[in-house]
Backbone bond lengths (Angstrom), bond angles and torsions (degrees), N, CA, C in turn:
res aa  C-N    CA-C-N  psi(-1)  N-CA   C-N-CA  omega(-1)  CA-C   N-CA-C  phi
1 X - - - 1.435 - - 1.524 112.76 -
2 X 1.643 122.96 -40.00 1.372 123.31 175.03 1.286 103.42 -79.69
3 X 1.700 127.88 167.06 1.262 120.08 138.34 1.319 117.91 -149.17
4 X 1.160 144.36 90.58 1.383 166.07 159.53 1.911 103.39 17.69
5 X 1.564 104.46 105.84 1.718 102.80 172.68 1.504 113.20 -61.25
6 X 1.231 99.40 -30.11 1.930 89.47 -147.87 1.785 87.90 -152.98
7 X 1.631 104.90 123.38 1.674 102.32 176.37 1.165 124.19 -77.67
8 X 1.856 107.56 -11.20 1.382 111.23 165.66 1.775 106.69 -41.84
9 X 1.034 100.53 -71.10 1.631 122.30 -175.83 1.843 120.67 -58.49
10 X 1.164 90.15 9.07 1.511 101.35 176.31 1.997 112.34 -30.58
11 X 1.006 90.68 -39.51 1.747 87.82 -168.57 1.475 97.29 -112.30
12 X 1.087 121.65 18.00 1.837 104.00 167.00 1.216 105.48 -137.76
13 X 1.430 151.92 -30.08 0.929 163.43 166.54 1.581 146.16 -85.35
14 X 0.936 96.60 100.79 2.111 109.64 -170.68 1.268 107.76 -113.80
15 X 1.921 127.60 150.56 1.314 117.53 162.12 1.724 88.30 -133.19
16 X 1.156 100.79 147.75 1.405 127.93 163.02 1.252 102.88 -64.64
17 X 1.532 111.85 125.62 1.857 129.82 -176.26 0.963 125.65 -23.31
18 X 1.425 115.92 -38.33 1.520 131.73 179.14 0.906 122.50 -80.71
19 X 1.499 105.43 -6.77 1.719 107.41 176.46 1.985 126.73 78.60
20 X 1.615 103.32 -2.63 0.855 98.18 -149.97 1.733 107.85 -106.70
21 X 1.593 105.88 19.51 1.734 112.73 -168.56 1.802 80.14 -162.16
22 X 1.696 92.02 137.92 2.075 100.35 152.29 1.209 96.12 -105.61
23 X 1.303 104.42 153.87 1.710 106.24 166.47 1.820 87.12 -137.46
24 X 1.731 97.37 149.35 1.090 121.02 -171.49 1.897 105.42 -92.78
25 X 1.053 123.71 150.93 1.603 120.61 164.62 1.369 108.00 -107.32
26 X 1.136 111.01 140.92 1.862 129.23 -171.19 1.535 106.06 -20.35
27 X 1.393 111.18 -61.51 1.621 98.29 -165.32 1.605 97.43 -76.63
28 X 0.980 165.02 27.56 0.983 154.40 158.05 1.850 119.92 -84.69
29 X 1.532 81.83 -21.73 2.122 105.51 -158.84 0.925 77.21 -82.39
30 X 1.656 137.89 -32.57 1.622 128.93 -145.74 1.701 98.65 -91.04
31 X 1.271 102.62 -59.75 1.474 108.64 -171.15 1.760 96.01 -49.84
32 X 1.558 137.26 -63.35 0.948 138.27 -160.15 1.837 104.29 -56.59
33 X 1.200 120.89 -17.57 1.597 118.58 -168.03 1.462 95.28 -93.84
34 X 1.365 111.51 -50.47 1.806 108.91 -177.36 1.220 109.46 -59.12
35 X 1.453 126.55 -41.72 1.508 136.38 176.55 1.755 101.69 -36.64
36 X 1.569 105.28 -74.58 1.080 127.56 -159.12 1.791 118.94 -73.59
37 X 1.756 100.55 -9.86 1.480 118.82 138.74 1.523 132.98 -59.28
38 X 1.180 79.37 -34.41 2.131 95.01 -167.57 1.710 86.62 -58.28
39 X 1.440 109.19 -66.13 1.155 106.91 -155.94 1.553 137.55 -67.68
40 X 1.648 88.89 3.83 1.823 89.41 178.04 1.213 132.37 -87.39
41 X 1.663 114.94 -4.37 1.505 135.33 147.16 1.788 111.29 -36.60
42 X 1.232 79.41 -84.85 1.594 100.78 157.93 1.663 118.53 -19.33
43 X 1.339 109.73 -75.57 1.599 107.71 -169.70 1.349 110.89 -82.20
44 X 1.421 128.87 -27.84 1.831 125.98 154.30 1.752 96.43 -42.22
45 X 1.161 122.15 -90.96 1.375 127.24 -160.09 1.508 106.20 -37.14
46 X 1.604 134.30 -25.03 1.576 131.19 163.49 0.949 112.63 -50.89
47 X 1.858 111.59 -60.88 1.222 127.78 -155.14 1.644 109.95 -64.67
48 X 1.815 94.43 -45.34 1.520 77.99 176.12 1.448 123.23 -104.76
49 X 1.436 121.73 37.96 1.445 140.12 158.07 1.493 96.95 -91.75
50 X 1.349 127.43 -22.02 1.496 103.46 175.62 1.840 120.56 -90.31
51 X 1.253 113.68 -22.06 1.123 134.10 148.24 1.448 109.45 -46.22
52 X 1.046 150.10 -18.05 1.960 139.74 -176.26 1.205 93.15 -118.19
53 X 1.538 124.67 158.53 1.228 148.78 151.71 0.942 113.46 -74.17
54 X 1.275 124.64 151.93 1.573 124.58 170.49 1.602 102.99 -77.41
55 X 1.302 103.54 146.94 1.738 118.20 176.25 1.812 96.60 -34.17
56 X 0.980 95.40 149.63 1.760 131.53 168.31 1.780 91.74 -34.41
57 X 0.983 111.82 144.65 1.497 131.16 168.16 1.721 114.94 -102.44
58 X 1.639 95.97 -48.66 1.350 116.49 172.83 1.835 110.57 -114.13
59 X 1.109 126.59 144.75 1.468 118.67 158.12 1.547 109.89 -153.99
60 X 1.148 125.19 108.75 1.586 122.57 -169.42 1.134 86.23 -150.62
61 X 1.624 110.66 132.54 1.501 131.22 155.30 1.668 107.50 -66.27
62 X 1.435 99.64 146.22 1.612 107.28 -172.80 1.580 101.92 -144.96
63 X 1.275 130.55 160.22 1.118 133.82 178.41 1.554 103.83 -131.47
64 X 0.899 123.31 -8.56 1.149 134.61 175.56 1.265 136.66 -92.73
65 X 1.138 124.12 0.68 1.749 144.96 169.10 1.693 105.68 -67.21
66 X 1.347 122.53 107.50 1.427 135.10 177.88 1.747 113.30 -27.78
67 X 1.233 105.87 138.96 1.661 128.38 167.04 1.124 127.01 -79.73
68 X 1.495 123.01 -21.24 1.632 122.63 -164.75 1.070 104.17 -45.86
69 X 1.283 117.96 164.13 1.373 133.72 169.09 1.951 113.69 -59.40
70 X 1.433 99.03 -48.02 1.494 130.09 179.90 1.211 117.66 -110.10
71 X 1.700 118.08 89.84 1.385 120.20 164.49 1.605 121.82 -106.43
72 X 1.606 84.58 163.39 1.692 91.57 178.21 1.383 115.31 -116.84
73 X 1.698 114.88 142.69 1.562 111.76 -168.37 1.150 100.93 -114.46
74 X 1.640 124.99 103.52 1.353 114.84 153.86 1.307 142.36 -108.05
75 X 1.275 117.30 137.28 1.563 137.66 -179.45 1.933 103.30 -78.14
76 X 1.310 107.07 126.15 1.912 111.30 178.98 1.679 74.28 -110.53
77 X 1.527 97.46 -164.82 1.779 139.37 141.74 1.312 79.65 -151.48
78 X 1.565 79.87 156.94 1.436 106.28 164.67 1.404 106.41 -150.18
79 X 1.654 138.42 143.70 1.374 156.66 178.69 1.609 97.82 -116.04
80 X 1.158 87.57 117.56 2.056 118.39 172.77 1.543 96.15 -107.69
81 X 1.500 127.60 93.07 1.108 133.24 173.82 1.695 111.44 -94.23
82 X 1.192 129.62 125.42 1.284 131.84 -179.65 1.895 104.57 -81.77
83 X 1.326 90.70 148.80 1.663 105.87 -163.09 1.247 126.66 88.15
84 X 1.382 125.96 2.42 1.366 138.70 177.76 1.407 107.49 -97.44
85 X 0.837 154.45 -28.02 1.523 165.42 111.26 1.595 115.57 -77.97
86 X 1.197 113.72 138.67 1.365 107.66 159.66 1.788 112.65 -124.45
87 X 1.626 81.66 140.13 1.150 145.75 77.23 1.378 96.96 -173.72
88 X 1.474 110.90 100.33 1.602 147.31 -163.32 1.374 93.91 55.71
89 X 1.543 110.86 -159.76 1.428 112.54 -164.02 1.669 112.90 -120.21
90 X 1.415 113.60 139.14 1.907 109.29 175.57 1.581 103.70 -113.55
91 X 1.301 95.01 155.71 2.161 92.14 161.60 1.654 89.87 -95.11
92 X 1.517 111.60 174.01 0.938 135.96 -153.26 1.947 84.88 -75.36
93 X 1.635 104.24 161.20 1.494 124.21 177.38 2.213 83.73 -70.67
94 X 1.344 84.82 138.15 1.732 102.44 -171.15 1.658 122.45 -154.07
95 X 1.028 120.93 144.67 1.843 105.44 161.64 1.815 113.11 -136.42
96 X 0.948 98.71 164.40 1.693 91.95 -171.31 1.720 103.17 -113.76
97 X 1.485 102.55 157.23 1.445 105.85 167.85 1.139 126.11 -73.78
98 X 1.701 112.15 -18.28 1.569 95.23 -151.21 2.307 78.91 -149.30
99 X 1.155 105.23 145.97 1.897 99.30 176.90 1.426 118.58 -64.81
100 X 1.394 105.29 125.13 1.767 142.91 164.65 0.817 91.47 -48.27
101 X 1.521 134.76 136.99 1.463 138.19 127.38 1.343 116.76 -89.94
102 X 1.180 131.34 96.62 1.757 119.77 174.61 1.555 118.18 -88.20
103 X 0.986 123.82 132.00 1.856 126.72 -174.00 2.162 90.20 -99.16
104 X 1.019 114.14 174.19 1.473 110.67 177.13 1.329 84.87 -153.95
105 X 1.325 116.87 111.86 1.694 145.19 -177.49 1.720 101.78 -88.58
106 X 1.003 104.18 -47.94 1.749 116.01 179.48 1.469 125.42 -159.68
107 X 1.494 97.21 136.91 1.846 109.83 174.93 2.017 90.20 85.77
108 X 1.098 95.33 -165.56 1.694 127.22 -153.77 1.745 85.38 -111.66
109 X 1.857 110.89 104.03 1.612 101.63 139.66 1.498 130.78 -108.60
110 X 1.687 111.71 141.74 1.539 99.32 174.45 1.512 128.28 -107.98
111 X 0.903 121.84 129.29 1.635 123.21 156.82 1.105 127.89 -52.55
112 X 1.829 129.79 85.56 1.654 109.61 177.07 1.656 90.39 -91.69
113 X 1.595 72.87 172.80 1.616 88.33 160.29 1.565 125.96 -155.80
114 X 1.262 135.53 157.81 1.450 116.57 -159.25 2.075 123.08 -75.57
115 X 1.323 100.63 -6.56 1.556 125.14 -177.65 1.567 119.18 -146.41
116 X 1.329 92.97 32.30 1.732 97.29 151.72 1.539 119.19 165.91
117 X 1.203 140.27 173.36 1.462 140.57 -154.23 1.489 106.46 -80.67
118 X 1.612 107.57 118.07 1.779 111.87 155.34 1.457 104.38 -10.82
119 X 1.680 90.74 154.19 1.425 138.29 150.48 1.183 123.24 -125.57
120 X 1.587 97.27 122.28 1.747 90.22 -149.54 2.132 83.03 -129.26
121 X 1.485 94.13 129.51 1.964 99.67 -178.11 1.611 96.06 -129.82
122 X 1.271 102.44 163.52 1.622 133.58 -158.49 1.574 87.61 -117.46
123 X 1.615 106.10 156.68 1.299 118.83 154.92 1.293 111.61 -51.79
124 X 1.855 108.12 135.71 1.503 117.87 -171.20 1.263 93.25 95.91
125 X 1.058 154.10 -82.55 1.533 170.26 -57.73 1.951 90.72 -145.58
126 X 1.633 99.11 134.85 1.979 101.87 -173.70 1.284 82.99 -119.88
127 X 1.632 106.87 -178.95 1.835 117.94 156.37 1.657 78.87 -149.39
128 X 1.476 102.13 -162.91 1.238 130.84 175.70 1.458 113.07 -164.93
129 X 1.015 96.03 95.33 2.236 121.65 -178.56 1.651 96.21 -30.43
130 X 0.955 120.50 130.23 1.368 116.86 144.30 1.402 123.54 -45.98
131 X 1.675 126.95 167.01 1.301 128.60 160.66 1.600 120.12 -84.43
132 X 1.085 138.47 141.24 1.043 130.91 151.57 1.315 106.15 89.13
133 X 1.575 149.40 10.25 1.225 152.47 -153.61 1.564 100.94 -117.77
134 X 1.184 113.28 130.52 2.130 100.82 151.79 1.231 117.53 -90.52
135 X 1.927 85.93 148.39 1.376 86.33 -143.76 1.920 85.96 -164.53
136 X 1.588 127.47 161.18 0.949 105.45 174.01 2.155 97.09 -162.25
137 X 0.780 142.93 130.42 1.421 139.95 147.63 1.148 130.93 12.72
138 X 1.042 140.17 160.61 1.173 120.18 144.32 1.437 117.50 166.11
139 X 1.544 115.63 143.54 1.675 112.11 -160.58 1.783 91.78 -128.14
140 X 1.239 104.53 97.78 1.722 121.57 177.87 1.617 111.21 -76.02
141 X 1.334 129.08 -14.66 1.478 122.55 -178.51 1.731 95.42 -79.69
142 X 1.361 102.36 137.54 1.424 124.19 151.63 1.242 130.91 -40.31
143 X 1.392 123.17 -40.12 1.477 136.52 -155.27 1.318 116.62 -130.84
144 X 1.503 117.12 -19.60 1.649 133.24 -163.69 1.226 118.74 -127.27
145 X 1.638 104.09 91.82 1.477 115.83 163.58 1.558 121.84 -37.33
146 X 1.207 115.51 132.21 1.522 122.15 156.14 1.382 114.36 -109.60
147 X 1.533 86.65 157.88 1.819 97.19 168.95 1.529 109.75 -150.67
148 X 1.337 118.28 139.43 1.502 121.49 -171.22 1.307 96.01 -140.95
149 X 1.604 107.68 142.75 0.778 123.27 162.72 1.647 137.99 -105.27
150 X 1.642 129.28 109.87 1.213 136.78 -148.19 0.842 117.37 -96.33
151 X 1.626 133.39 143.74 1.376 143.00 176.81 1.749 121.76 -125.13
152 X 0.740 118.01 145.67 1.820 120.78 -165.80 1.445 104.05 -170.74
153 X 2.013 110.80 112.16 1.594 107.98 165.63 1.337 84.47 -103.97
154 X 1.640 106.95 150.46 1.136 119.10 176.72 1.667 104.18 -160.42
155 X 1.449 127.67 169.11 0.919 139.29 152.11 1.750 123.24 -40.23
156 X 1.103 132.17 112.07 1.575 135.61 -146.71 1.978 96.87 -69.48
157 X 1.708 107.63 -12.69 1.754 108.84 176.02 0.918 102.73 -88.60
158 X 1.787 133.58 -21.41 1.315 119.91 -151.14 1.920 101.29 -86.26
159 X 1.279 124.35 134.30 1.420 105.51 164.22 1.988 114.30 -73.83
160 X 1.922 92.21 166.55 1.201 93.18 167.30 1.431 138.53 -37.71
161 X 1.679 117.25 -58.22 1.153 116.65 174.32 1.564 95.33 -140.59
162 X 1.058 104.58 -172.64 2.088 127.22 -169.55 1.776 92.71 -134.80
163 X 1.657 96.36 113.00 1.645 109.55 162.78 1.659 105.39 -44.49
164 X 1.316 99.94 161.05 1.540 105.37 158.75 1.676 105.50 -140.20
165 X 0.998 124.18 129.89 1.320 127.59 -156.28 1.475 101.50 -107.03
């Protein structure tokens, strides 16, 4: 009446002639329940690893982040492609009213500035611009696109940044 699918499975596995039901034998139910115990350690600790953020990328106290009553939060990208200017590419000399957050998604970005030494971050890698400083972008590799992604709350009149000529 039984006849065995698979000889791997010799001792856990039977189907009825017809093919149309498996039925399991005791030690098989057992191993499959402890198995399927093991793993709920396991799938809690996903579930609630997907629930947390990963640690801070950036974390700097600031005193300088705007008061209005009514602010505005904006998100840029921006792509620093090398060979479009040489020698790699800058945005224009600039300062902002209110603190930049830049994220660097890909390639090498730097921070110059006109009175003191770059800040220079890697993919993964944040800063947060000073206020009021000149200061300008900039992707110095030859060969290696960047891309960052920017953040700015500000007053919805104030623009992004102020040329410096």
């Amino acid at each position: 009446m039984f006849r065995i699918v698979d000889a791997a499975f010799i001792p856990a596995m039977v189907v009825i002639s017809n093919g149309a039901a498996l039925r399991w034998i005791p030690i098989m139910k057992s191993f499959a329940c402890v198995f399927a115990l093991s793993l709920l350690p396991g799938l809690a600790c996903a579930q609630e690893g997907e629930a947390r953020p990963n640690p801070p990328v950036l974390k700097e106290l600031s005193t300088e982040f705007p008061k209005d009553a009514q602010l505005e939060a904006r998100v840029l990208t921006a792509t620093l492609v090398p060979g479009t200017l040489v020698p790699g590419m800058t945005s224009p000399w600039h300062t902002h009213a209110t603190p930049v957050v830049v994220y660097v998604v890909e390639g090498t970005f730097t921070l110059e500035f006109k009175d003191r030494e770059p800040v220079v971050r890697k993919a993964g890698e944040a800063l947060l611009e000073p206020i009021n400083v000149v200061l300008r972008a900039a992707n110095n590799s030859q060969t290696e696109t960047t891309k960052v992604v920017i953040f700015q709350v500000s007053s919805s009149n104030d623009p992004f940044m102020h040329p410096v000529h």
